[in-house]
C-alpha positions as CSV (number, residue, x, y, z in Angstrom):
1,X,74.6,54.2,28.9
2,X,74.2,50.7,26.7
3,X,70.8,49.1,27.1
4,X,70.5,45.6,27.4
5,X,68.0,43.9,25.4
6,X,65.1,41.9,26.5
7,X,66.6,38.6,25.2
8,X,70.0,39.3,26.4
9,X,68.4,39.4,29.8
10,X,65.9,36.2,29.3
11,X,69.2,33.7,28.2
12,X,71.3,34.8,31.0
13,X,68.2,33.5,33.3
14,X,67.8,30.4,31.2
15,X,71.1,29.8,31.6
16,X,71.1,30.4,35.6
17,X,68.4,27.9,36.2
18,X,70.3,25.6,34.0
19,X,73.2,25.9,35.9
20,X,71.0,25.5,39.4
21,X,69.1,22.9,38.1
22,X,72.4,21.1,37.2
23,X,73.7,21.8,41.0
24,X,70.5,20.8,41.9
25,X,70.4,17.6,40.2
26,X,74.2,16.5,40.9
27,X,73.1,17.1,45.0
28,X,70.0,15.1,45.2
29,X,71.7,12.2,43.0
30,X,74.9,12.0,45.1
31,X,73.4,12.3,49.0
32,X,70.0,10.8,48.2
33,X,71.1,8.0,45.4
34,X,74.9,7.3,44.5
35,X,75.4,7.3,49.0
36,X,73.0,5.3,49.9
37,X,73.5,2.6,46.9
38,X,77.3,2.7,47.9
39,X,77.1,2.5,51.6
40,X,74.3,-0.3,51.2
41,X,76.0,-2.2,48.4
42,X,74.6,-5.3,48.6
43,X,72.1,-7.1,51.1
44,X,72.1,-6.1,55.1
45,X,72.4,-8.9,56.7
46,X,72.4,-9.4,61.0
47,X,75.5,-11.1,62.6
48,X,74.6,-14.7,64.1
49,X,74.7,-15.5,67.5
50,X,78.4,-17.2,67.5
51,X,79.3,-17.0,71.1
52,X,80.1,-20.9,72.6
53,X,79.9,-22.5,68.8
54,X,83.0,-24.4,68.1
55,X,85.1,-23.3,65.0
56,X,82.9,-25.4,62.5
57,X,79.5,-24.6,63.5
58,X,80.1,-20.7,64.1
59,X,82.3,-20.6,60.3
60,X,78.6,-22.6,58.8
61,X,76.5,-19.8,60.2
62,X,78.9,-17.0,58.7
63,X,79.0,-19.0,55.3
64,X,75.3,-19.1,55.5
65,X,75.3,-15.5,56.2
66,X,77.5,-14.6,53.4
67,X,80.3,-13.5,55.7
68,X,83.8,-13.7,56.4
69,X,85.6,-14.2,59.5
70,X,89.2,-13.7,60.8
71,X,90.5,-15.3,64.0
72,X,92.0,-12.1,66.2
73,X,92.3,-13.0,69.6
74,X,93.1,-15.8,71.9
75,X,92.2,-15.9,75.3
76,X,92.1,-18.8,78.4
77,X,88.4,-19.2,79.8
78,X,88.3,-22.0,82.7
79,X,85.7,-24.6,81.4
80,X,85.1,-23.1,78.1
81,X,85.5,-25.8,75.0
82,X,89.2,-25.0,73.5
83,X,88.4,-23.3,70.2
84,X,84.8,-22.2,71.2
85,X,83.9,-18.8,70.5
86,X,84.7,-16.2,73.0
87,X,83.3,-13.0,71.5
88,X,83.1,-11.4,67.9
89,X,83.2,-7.6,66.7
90,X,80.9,-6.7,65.3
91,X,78.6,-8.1,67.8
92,X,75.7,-10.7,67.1
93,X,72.9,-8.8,65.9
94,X,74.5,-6.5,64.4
95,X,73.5,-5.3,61.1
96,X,76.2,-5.5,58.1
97,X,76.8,-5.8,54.7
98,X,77.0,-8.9,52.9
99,X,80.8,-10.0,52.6
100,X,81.7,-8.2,55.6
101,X,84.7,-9.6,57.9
102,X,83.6,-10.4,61.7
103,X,86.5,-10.8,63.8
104,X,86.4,-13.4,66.6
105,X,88.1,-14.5,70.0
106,X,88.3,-18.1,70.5
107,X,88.8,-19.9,73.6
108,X,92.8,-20.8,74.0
109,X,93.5,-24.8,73.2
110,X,95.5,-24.8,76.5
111,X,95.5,-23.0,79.8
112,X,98.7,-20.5,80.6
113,X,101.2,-21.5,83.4
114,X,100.8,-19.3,86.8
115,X,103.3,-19.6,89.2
116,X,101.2,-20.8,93.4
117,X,101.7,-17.6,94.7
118,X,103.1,-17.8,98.8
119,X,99.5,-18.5,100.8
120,X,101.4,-21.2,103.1
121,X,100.8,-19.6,106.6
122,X,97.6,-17.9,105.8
123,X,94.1,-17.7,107.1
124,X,92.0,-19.7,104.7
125,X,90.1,-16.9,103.6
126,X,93.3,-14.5,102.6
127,X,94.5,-17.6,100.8
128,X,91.4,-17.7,98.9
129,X,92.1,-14.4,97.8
130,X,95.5,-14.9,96.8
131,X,94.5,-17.8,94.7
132,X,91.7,-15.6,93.2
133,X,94.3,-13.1,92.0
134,X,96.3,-15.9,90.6
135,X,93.6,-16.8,88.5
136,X,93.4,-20.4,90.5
137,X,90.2,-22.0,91.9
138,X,89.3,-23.1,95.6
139,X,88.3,-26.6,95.4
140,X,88.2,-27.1,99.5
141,X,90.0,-28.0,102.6
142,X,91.6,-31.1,104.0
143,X,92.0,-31.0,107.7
144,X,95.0,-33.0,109.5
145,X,95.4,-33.0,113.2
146,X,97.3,-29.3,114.2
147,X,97.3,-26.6,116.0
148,X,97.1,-24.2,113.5
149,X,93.4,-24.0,113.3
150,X,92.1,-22.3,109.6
151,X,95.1,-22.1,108.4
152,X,96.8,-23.2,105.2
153,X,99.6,-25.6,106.4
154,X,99.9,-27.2,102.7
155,X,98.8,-27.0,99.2
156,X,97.8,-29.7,97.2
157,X,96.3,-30.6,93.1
158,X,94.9,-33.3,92.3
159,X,96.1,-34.9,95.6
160,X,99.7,-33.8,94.7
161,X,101.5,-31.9,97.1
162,X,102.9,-28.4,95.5
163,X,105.0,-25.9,96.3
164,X,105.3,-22.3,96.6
165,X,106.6,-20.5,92.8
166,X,105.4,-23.9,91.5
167,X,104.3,-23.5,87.8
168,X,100.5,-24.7,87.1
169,X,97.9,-24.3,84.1
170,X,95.9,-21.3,85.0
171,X,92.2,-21.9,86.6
172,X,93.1,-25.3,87.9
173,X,91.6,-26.2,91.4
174,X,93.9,-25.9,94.5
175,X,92.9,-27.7,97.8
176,X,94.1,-26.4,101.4
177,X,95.9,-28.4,103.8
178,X,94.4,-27.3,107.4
179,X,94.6,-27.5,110.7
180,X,91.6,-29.1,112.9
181,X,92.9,-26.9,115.5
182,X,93.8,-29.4,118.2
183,X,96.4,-31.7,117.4
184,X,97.2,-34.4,118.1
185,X,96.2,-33.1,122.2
186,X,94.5,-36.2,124.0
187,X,92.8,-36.2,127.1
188,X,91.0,-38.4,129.5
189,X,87.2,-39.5,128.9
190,X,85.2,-38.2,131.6
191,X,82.5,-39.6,133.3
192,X,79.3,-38.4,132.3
193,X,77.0,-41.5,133.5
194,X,74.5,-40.5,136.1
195,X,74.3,-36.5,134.9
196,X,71.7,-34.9,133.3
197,X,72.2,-33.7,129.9
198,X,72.6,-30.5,129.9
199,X,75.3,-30.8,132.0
200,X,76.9,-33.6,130.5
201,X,77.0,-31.6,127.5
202,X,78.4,-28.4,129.3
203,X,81.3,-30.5,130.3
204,X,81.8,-32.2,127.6
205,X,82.0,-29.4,125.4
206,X,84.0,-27.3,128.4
207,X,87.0,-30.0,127.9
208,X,87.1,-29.5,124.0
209,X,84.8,-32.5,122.8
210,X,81.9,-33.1,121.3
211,X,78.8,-34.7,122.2
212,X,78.1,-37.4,119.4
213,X,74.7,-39.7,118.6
214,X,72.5,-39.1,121.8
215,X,70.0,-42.1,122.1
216,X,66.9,-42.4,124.3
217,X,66.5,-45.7,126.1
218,X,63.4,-46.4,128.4
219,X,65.7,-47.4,132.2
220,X,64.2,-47.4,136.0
221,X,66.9,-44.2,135.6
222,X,65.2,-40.4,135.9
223,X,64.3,-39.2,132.7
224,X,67.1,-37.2,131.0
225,X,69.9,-39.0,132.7
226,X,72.8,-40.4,130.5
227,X,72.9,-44.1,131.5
228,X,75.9,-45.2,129.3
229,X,78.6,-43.5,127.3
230,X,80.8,-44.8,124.6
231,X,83.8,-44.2,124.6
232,X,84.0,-45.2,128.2
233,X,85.9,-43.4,130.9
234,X,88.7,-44.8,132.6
235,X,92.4,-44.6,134.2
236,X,93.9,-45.7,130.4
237,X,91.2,-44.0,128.2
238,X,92.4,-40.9,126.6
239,X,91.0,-39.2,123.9
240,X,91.9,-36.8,121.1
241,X,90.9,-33.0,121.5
242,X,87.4,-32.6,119.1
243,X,86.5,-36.0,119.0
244,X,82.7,-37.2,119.7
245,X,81.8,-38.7,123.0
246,X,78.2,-40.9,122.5
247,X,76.0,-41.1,124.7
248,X,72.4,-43.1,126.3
249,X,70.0,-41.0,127.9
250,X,66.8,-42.1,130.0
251,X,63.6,-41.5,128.5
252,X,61.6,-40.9,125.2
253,X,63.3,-39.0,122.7
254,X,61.7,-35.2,122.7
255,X,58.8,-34.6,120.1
256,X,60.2,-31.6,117.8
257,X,57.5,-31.8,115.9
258,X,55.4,-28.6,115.6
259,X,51.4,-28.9,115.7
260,X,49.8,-26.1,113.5
């Protein structure tokens, strides 16, 4: 068999830990100097709070920053300045290279039309919904004399009366047209002069009224009697369902003060 000499045998080592040193070397440079310099090319820098700036002041804070921007998305926020900055990828905070691009969503320059959607008819509170899914705001209730008690009889914007499939900028504020629940119903004023309280309240109230101020005079009367009432009762008085009947009452007004 051939022998192999000693020397042979020593290059083809040398040349093996050449070749792994080479590997070696080539490894440790790409993961642990060529990567890192290439992904960190440049200064790390953090993303600015833009969120609410207008256009001006948030593109000053990425100039400052040494970044670009892009405009991607346009979006209707009720009450937010048009133009303002709605959100921004990568987020604020966020820790990029220099020269990166932050993509923002600004707030639309004017509202989308909604159509009113059909809450004429409906509870107050359903209506409420309705407008909620619309992406419309409550703004309150205006009561006329009806019937229809908590319920939406009309619609109205800005004191304008609307309609039903009417066309209006998204997030503006509706206000209800509403029944008081009695109408226009009128009754005659009882006579409540000479009862005690209590009981003129239970009647008043029994009839659909509503006791009003309640003043204490000093009179040679019992305390707790009414002694006068406003309005007054008589053959020709009537009086609309739900109003306030007023009255006098003997006596000192009751201490509701607590002693500790």
């Amino acid at each position: 068999m051939p022998k192999y000499s000693t020397n042979t045998k020593t290059d083809v080592l040398i040349h093996l830990a050449i070749i792994v040193s080479i590997v070696l070397v080539l490894f440790f440079g790409f993961f642990f100097v060529y990567l890192p310099w290439s992904t960190n090319h440049g200064d790390a820098v953090k993303v600015p709070n833009l969120k609410g700036l207008s256009m001006d002041a948030a593109e000053d804070l990425l100039d400052d920053a040494d970044l670009d921007y892009e405009i991607s998305d346009s979006v209707f926020v009720s009450g937010a300045e048009p133009l303002s900055i709605i959100a921004n990828y990568p987020k604020s905070g966020a820790n990029v290279k220099t020269g990166r691009k932050i993509y923002l969503t600004v707030a639309a320059v004017s509202a989308p039309l909604v159509k009113l959607p059909n809450i004429i008819g409906r509870s107050t509170s359903s209506a409420q919904n309705q407008l909620l899914s619309s992406g419309l705001l409550y703004e309150g209730e205006e009561k006329i004399a009806a019937l229809e008690e908590n319920t939406v009889l009309a619609v109205k914007i800005n004191g304008r009366e609307i309609q039903q499939g009417d066309e209006i900028p998204k997030g503006s504020k509706i206000t209800f047209v509403v029944g008081d629940g009695y109408g226009n119903q009128r009754i005659d004023v009882p006579n409540v002069v000479g009862m005690a309280q209590d009981e003129a309240d239970i009647l008043v109230t029994g009839l659909g009224l509503t006791i009003g101020n309640v003043t204490f005079e000093v009179s040679d009367k019992p305390a707790g009697t009414v002694i006068r009432q406003q309005p007054s009762s008589g053959v020709d008085e009537k009086i609309k369902i739900g109003s306030p009947v007023n009255i006098w009452v003997s006596g000192e007004a009751p201490d509701n003060t607590i002693d500790n």
